[in-house]
Each structure stands twice: as structure tokens, then as C-alpha cells.
MILOLUM-529739 format. One record per residue (C-alpha): residue in three letters; residue number from 1; x, y, z. Coordinates in Angstrom, 3 decimals. Example, Ala and Ser with C-alpha at 12.3 -4.5 7.8 and 13.67 -1.06 7.14 Angstrom:
BEGIN
<r type="ALA" seq="1" c1="12.300" c2="-4.500" c3="7.800"/>
<r type="SER" seq="2" c1="13.670" c2="-1.060" c3="7.140"/>
//
This chain:
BEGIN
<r type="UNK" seq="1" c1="16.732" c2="22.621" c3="-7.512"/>
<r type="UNK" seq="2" c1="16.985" c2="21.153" c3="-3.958"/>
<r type="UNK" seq="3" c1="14.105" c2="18.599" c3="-3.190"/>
<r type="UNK" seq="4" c1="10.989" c2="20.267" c3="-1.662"/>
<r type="UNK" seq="5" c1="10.425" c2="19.387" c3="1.794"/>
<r type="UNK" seq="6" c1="6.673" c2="20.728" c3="2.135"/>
<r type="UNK" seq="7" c1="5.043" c2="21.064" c3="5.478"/>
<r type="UNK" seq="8" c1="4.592" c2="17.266" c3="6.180"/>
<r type="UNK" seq="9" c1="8.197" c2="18.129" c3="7.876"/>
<r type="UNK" seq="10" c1="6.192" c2="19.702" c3="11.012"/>
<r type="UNK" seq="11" c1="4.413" c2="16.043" c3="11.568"/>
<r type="UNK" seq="12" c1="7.805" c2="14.691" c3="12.410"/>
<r type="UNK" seq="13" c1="7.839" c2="11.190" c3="9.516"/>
<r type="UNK" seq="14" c1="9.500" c2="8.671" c3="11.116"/>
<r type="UNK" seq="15" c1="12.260" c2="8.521" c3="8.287"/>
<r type="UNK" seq="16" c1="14.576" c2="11.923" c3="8.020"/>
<r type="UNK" seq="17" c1="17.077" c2="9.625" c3="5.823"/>
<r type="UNK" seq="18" c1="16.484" c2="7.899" c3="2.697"/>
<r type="UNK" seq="19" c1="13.453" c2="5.545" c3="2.863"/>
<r type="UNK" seq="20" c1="14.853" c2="1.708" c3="3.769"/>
<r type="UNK" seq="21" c1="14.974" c2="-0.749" c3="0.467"/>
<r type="UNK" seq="22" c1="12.328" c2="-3.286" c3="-0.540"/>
<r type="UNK" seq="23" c1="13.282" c2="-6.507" c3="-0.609"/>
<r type="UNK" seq="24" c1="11.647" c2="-9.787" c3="-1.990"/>
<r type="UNK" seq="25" c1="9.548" c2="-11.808" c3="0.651"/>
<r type="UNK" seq="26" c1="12.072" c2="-14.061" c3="2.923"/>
<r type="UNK" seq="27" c1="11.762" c2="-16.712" c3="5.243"/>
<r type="UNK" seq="28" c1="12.358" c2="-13.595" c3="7.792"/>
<r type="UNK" seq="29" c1="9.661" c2="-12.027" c3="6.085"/>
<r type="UNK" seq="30" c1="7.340" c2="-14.747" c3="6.631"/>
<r type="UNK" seq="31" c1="8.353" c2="-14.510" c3="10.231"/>
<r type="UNK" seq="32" c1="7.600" c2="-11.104" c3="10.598"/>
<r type="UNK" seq="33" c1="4.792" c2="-10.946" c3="9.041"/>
<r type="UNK" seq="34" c1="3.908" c2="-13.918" c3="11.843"/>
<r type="UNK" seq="35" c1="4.828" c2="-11.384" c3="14.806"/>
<r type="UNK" seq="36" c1="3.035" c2="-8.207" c3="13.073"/>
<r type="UNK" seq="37" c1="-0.309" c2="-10.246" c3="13.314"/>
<r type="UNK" seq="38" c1="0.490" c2="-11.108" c3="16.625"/>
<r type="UNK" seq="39" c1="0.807" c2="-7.367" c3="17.504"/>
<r type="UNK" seq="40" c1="-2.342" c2="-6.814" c3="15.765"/>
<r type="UNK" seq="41" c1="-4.364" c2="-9.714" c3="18.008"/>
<r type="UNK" seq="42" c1="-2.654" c2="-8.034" c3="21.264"/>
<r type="UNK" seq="43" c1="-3.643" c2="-4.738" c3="19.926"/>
<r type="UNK" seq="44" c1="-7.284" c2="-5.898" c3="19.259"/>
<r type="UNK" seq="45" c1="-7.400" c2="-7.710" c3="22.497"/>
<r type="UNK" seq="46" c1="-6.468" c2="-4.586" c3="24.547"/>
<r type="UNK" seq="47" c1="-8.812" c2="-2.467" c3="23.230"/>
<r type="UNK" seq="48" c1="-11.775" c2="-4.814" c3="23.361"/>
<r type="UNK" seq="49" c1="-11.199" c2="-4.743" c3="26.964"/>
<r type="UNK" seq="50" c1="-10.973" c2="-0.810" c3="27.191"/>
<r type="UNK" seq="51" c1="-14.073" c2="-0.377" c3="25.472"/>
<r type="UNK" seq="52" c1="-16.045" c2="-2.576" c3="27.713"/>
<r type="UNK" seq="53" c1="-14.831" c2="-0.190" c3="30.975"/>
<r type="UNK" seq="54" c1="-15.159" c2="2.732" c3="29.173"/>
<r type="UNK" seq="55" c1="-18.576" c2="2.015" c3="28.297"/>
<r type="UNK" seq="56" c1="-19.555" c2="0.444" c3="31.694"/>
<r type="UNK" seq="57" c1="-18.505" c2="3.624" c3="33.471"/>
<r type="UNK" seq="58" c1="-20.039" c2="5.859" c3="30.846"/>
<r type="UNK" seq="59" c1="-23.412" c2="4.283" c3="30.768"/>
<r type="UNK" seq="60" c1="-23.566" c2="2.928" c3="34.299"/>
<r type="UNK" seq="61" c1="-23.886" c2="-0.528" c3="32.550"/>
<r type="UNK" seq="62" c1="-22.878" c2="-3.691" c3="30.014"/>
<r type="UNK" seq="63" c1="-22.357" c2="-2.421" c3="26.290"/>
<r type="UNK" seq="64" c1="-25.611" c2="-3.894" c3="24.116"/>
<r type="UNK" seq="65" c1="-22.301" c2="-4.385" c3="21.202"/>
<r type="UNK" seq="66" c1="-21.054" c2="-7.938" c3="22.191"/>
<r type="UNK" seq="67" c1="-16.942" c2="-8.552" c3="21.473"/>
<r type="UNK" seq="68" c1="-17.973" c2="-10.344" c3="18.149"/>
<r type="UNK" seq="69" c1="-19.634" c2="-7.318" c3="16.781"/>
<r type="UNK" seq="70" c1="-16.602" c2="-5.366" c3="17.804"/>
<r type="UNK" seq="71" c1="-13.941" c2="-7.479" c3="16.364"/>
<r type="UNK" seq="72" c1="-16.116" c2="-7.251" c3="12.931"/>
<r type="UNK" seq="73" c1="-15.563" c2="-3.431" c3="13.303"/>
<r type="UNK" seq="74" c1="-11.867" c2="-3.851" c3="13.460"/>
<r type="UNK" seq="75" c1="-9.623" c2="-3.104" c3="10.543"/>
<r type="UNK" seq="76" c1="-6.527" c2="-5.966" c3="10.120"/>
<r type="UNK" seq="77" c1="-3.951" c2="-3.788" c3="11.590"/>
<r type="UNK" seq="78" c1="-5.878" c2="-3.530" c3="15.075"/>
<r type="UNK" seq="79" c1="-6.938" c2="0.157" c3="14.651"/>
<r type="UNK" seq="80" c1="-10.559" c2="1.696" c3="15.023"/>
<r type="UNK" seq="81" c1="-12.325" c2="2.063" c3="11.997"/>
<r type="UNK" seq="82" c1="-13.126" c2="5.587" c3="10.931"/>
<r type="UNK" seq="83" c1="-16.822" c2="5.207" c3="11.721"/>
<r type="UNK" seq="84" c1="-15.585" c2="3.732" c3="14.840"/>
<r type="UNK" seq="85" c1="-13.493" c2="6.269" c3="15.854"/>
<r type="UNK" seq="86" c1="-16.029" c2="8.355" c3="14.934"/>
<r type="UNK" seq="87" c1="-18.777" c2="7.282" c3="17.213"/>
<r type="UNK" seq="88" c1="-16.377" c2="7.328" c3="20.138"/>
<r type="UNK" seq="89" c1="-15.572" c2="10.929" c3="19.548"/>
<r type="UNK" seq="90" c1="-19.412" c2="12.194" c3="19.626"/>
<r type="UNK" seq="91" c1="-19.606" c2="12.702" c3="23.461"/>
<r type="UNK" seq="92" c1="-15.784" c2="13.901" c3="23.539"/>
<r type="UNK" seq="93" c1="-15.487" c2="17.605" c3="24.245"/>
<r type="UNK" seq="94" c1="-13.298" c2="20.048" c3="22.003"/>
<r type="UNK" seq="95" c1="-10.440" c2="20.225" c3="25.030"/>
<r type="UNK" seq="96" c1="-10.722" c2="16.155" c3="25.040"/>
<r type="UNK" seq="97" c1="-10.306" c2="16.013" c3="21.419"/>
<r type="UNK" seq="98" c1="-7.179" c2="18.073" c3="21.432"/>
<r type="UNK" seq="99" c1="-5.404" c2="16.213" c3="24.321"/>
<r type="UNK" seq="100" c1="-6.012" c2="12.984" c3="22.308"/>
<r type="UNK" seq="101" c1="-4.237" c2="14.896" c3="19.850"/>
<r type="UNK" seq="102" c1="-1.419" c2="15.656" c3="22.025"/>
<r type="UNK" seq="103" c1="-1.254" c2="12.091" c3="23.486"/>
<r type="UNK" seq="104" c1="-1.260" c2="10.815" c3="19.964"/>
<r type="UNK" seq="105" c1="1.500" c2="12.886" c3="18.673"/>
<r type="UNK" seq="106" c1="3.249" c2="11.834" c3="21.674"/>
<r type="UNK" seq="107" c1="3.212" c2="8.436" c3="20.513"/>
<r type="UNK" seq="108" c1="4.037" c2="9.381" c3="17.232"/>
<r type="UNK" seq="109" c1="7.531" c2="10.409" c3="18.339"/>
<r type="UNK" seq="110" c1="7.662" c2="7.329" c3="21.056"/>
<r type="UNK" seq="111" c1="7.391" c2="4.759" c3="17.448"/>
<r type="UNK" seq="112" c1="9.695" c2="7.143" c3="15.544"/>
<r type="UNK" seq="113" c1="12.537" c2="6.539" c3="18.599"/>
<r type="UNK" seq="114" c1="11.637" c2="2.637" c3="18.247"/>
<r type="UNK" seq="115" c1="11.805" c2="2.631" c3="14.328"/>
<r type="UNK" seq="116" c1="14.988" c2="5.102" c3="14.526"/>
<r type="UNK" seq="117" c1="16.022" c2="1.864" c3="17.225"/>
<r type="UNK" seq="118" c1="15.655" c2="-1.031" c3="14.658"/>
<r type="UNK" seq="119" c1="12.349" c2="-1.888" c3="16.667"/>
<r type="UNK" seq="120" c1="10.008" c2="-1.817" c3="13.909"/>
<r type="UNK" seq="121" c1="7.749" c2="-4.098" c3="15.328"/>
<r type="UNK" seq="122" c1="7.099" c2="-2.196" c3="18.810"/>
<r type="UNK" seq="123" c1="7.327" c2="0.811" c3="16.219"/>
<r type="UNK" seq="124" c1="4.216" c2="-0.679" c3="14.429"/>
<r type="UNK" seq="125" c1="2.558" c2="-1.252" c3="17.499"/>
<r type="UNK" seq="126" c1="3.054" c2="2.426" c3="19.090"/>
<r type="UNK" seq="127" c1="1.321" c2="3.860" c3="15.783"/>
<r type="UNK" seq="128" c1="-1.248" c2="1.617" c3="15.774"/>
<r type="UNK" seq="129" c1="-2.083" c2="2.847" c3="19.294"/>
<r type="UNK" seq="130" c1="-1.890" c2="6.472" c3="18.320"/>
<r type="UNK" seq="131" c1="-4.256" c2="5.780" c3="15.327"/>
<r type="UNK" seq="132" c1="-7.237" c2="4.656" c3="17.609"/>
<r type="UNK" seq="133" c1="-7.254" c2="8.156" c3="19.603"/>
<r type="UNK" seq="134" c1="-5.602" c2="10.338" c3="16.761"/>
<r type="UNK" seq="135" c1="-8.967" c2="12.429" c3="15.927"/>
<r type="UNK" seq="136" c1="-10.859" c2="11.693" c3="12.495"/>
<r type="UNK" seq="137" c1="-10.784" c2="15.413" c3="11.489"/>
<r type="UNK" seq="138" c1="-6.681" c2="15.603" c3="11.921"/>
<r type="UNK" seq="139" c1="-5.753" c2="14.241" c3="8.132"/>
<r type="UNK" seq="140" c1="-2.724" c2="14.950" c3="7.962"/>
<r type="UNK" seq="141" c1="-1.595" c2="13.779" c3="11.553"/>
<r type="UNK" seq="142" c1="-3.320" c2="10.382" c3="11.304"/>
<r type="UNK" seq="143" c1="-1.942" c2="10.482" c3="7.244"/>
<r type="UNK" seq="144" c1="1.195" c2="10.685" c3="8.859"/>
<r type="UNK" seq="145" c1="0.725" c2="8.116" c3="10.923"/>
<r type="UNK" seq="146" c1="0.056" c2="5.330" c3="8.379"/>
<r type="UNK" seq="147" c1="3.062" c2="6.533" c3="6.818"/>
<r type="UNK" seq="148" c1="5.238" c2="5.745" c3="9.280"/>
<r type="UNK" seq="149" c1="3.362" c2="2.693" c3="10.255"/>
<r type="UNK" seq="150" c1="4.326" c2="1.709" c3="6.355"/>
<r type="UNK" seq="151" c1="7.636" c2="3.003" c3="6.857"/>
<r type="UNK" seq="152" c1="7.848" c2="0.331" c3="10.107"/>
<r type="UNK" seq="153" c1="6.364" c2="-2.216" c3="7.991"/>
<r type="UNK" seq="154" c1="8.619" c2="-1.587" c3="4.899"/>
<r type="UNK" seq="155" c1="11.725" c2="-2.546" c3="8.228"/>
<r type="UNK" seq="156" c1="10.209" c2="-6.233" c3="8.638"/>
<r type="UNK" seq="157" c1="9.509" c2="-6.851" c3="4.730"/>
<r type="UNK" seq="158" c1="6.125" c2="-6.919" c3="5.152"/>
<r type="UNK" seq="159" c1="5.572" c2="-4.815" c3="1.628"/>
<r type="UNK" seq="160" c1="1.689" c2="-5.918" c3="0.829"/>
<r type="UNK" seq="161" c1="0.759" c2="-4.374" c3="4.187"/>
<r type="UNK" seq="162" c1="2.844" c2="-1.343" c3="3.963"/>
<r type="UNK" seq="163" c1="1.202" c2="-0.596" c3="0.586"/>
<r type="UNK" seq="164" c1="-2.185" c2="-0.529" c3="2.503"/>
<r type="UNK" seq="165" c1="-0.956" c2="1.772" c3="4.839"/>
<r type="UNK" seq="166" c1="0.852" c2="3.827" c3="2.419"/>
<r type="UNK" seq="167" c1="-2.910" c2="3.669" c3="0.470"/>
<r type="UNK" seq="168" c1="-4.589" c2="5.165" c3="3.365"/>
<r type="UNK" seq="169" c1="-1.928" c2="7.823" c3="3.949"/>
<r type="UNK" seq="170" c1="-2.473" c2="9.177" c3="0.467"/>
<r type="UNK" seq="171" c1="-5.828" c2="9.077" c3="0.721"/>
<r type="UNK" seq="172" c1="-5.754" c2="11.660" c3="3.950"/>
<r type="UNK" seq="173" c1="-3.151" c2="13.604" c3="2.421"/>
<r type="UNK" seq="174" c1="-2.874" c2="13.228" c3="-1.479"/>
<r type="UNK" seq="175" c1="0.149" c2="16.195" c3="-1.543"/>
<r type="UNK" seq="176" c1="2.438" c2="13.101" c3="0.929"/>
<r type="UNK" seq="177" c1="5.294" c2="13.157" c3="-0.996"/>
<r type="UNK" seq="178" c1="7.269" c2="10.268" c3="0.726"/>
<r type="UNK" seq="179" c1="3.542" c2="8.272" c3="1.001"/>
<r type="UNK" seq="180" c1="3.673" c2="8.432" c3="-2.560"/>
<r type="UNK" seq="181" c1="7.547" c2="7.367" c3="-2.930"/>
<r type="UNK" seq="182" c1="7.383" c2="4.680" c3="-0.009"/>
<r type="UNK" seq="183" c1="4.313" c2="2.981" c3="-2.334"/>
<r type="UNK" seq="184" c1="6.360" c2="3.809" c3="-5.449"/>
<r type="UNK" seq="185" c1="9.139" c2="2.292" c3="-4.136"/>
<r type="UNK" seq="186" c1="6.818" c2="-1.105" c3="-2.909"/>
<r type="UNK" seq="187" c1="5.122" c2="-1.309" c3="-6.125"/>
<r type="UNK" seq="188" c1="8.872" c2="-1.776" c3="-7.745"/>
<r type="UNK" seq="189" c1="10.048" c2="-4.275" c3="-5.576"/>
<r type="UNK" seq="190" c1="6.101" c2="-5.696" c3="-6.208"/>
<r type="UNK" seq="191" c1="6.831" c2="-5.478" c3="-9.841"/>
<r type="UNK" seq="192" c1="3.703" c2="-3.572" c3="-10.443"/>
<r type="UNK" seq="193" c1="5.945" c2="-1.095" c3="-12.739"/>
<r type="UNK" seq="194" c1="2.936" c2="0.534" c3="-13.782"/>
<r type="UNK" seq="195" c1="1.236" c2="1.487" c3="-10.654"/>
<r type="UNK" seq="196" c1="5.074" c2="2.536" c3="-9.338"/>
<r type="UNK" seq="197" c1="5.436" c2="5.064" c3="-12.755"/>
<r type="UNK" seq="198" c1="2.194" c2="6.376" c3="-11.769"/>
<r type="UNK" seq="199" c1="3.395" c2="7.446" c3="-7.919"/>
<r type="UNK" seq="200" c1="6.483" c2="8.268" c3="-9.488"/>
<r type="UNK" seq="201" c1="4.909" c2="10.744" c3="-12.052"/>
<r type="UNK" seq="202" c1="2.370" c2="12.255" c3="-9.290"/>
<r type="UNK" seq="203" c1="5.479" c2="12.801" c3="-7.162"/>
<r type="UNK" seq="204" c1="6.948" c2="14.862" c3="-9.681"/>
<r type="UNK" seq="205" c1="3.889" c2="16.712" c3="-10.123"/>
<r type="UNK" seq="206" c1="4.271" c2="18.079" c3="-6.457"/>
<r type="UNK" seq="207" c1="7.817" c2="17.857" c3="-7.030"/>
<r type="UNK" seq="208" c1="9.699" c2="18.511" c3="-10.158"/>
<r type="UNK" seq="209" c1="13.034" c2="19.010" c3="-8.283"/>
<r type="UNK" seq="210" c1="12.415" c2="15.007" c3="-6.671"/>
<r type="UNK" seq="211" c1="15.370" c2="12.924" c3="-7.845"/>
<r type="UNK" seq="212" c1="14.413" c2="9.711" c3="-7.432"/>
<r type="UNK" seq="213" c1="10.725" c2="10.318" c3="-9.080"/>
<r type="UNK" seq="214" c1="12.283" c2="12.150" c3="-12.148"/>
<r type="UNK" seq="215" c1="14.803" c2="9.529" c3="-12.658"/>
<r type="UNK" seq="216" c1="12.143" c2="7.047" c3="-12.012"/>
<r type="UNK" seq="217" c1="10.423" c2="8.560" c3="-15.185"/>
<r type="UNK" seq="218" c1="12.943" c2="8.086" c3="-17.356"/>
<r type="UNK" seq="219" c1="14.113" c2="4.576" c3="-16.132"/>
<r type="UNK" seq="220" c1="10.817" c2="2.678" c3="-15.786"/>
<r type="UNK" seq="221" c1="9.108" c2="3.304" c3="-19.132"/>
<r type="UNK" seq="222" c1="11.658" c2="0.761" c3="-21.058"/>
<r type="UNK" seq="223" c1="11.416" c2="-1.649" c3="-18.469"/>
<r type="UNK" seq="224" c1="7.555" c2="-1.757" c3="-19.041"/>
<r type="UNK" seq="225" c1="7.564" c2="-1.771" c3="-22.515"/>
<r type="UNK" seq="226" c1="10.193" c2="-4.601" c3="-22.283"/>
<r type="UNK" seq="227" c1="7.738" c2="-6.739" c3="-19.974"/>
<r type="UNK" seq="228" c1="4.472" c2="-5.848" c3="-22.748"/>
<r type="UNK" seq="229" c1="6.532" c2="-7.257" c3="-25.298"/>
<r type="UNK" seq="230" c1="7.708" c2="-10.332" c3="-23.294"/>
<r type="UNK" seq="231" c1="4.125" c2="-10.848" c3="-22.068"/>
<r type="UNK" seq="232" c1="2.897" c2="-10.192" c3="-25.977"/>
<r type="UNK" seq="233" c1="5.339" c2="-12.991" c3="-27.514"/>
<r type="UNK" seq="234" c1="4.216" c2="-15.527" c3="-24.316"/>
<r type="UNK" seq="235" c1="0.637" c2="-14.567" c3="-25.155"/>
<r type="UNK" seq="236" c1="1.365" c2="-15.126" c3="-29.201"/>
<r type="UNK" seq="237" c1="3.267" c2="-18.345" c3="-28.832"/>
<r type="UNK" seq="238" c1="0.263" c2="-20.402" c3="-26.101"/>
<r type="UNK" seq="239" c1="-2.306" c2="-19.026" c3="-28.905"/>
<r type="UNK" seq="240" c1="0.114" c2="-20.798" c3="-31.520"/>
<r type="UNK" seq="241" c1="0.156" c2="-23.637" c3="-29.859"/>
<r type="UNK" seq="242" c1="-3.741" c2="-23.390" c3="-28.581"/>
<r type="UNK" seq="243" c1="-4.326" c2="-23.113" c3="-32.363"/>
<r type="UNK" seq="244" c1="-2.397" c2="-25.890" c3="-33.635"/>
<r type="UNK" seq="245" c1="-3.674" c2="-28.075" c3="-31.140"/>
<r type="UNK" seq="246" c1="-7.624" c2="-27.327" c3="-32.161"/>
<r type="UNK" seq="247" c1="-6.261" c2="-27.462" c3="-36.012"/>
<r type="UNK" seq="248" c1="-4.484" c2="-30.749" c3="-36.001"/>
<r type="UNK" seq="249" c1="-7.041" c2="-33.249" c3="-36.392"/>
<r type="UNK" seq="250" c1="-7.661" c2="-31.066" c3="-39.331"/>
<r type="UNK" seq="251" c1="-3.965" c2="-32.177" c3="-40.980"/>
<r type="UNK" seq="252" c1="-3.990" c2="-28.464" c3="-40.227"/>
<r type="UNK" seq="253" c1="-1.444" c2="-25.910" c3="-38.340"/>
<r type="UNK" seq="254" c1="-1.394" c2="-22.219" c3="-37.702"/>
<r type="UNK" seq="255" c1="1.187" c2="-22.136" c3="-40.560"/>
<r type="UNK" seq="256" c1="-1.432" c2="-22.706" c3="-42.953"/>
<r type="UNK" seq="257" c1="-2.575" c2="-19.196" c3="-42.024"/>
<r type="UNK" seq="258" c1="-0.897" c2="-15.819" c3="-42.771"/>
<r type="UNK" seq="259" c1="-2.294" c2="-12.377" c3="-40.800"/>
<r type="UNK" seq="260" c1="-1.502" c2="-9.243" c3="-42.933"/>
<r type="UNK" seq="261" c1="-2.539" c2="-5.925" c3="-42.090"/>
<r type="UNK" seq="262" c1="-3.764" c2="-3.571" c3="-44.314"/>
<r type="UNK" seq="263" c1="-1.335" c2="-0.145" c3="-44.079"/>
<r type="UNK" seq="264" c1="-4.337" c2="2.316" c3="-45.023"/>
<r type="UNK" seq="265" c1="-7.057" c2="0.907" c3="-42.972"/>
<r type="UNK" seq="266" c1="-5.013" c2="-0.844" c3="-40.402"/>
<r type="UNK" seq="267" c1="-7.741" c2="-3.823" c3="-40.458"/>
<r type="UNK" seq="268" c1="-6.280" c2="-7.109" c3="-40.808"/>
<r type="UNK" seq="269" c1="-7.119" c2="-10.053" c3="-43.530"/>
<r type="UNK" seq="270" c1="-6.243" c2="-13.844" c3="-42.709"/>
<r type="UNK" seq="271" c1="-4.775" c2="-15.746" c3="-45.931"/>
<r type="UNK" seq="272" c1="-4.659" c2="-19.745" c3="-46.002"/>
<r type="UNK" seq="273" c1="-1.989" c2="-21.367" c3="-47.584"/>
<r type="UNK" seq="274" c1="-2.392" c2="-24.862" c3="-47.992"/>
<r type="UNK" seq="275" c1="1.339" c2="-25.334" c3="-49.000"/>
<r type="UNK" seq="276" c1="2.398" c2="-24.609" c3="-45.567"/>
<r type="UNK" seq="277" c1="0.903" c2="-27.614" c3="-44.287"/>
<r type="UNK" seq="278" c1="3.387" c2="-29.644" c3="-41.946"/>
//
């Protein structure tokens, strides 16, 4: 069965080939991360200013909303909130709605040439710009969006941000098959097996003929059971040692003290043996 390509195709994601690894934060992750928040304060900086001429034209004076109040309003990557967006949109008309549409698809394929360029930071950038005119009520374009914008991010190693925007993507567009990979694929190099198994497995559900997401769900569940039993031995042996410690100025240990269950009721019964004393 070839893998399904579903409509998200017509939205033009930035990645046609296979998403880009995940690798452990780096010093050049670090820096990135550095120049992505530098994008963001540009990005926040530039629209401050746009607002207040907007709104001086518009209302034939100064904004009551000082810049503080606006910057509170601003999510971390530089884009308008959705109630922000929202409010700008109220006195735009239908025709004014679509060309911010057109302008922000536009974009969309001006950050999928950078990203397709190795510039994944002037990638980020672009789709951040499209985001604050992409209308609310277009889902699956602004969905799209954030998944590329994750896509960028997953470029520059910055992984805990691209699973935000790989978060918000889903949440516009649940069916977003390479969202839900991308954030699979973060979660993994997160190790947050779990949460990946659980993208992997609702992949599959939209997708039974995805590769990756049905070998996923045969490779993943012996790795976690391998970490609950690593984590279960750590846990037993610092409660050991917790134990003895409280128990010593008893002449006491936590081999004094045998824990048998009982095979019918499954309840357990803790026997003392004072021969076991060391």
C-alpha cells in the first residue's frame, strides 16, 4: 500500500522529501536557538510599529493599547495571538480577508524556497510573517504554516520549539499526518518514547499504509518497557538504600524483611527475619 498523501499536499508543506533528523542539543543549537529569538524580537518589533500606523490612520488618532500591553499579547515566536488576530480582522471586509489569504500563501512558498535553500532561519521568519495576516478561520492554511515553521525549526535543532509549533499544527488540523510524524519524530530524539508511540499510533490510524509509524509500533514498545524496568530497579534500589538508612540505628536492614505476594489475591504480606540481620 503506497503511503497516503491526503489533501494537506494542496497547502504546499515545506518538506516534499523525508522530514530532516533530530539531533541532540549542540553548541550550534544553542546558537541557533540565540538567532531564532532574535528573529522573534525583530519580528515583534516590526509589528509593534505597524500597529501603531495602522491604528493612527484608522482611528484618526494614538491607540489607548500602550506597546507594553501589546508585547503581553504576543506569543514567543512573534506571531499575533488568535484573539489578536482576531480583533484585527473585525473591520476587514470578506475581499480583504481573502487577499490576506493570498499574500499569506505567498509567503508560504517565499519560506518553503528559503527552507528548500538551507535558510531556515529567514525560513522561520517568512512564516512567522504569514501567520500574523493568515486569517483565523483558514485551519488548515495557518496549520500548515506551523508545520513548516516546525519543519524550519527542526533545520537549526531547536526541537522544544518545533514541538510547540508542531502542537499548534495538530491542533488546527488533527488529520496532519507529517505534524503528527515531525512531533513523533521530536519526541524520540526528546526521549519522551511514550508521547512519540502515541503520534506514531494516531498516524497509523489515518494511515495504515505509513512506514515509518507502523514500524514505529513495533520498534518502540520494547524500548519503553526496557526504560520502566530500568527506572523500576533505580526506583527499588534508592528505596533499599532509603530503608536501610532509616533502619540502621535499629541494628536493622531491609534484609531483615521479605515481601511475598499472595498468587490468589495478589495482595502482598511483609515477613521479618531476624536472621538476616547484617
Amino acid at each position: 500500500m503506497t503511503e497516503k498523501t491526503s489533501s494537506e499536499d494542496e497547502f504546499h508543506d515545506a518538506l516534499s522529501e523525508p522530514n530532516p533528523s533530530v539531533e541532540k542539543v549542540s553548541t550550534t543549537a544553542s546558537e541557533n536557538e540565540k538567532l531564532i529569538e532574535d528573529i522573534i524580537k525583530k519580528n515583534s518589533d516590526l509589528r509593534l510599529d505597524a500597529d501603531d500606523d495602522d491604528e493612527e490612520g484608522a482611528a484618526g488618532g494614538k491607540s489607548d493599547v500602550d506597546d507594553d500591553d501589546k508585547k503581553e499579547i504576543l506569543q514567543p515566536d512573534g506571531e499575533l495571538s488568535i484573539e489578536e488576530l482576531q480583533e484585527q480582522e473585525k473591520g476587514l471586509s470578506s475581499e480583504a480577508l481573502e487577499a490576506n489569504k493570498e499574500k499569506a500563501a505567498k509567503l508560504k512558498l517565499e519560506g518553503n524556497e528559503f527552507f528548500k535553500n538551507e535558510e531556515a532561519l529567514r525560513a522561520v521568519e517568512v512564516y512567522t510573517e504569514a501567520l500574523n495576516i493568515c486569517p483565523s478561520a483558514n485551519s488548515k492554511e495557518r496549520a500548515v504554516l506551523f508545520g513548516n515553521r516546525a519543519a524550519a525549526k527542526m533545520k537549526l535543532s531547536s526541537n522544544k520549539s518545533a514541538i510547540d509549533d508542531c502542537t499548534k499544527a495538530i491542533e488546527l488540523y488533527p488529520e496532519y499526518v507529517r505534524a503528527l510524524l515531525r512531533r513523533a519524530k521530536l519526541y524520540e530524539g526528546e526521549d519522551r518514547l511514550d508521547e512519540a508511540l502515541t503520534d506514531y499510533k494516531s498516524v497509523y490510524e489515518i494511515d495504515p499504509g505509513q512506514r515509518e509509524a507502523r514500524e514505529a509500533k513495533m520498534r518502540l514498545p520494547p524500548l519503553i518497557n526496557e526504560r520502566n524496568e530500568k527506572l523500576k530497579t533505580e526506583m527499588m534500589s534508592s528505596l533499599k538504600d532509603l530503608g536501610n538508612m532509616i533502619l540502621k540505628p535499629f541494628g536493622l536492614s531491609t534484609a531483615n524483611f521479605q515481601m511475598q505476594q499472595d498468587p490468589n489475591s495478589g495482595s502482598y504480606s511483609i515477613n521479618f527475619n531476624q536472621k538476616n540481620n547484617s
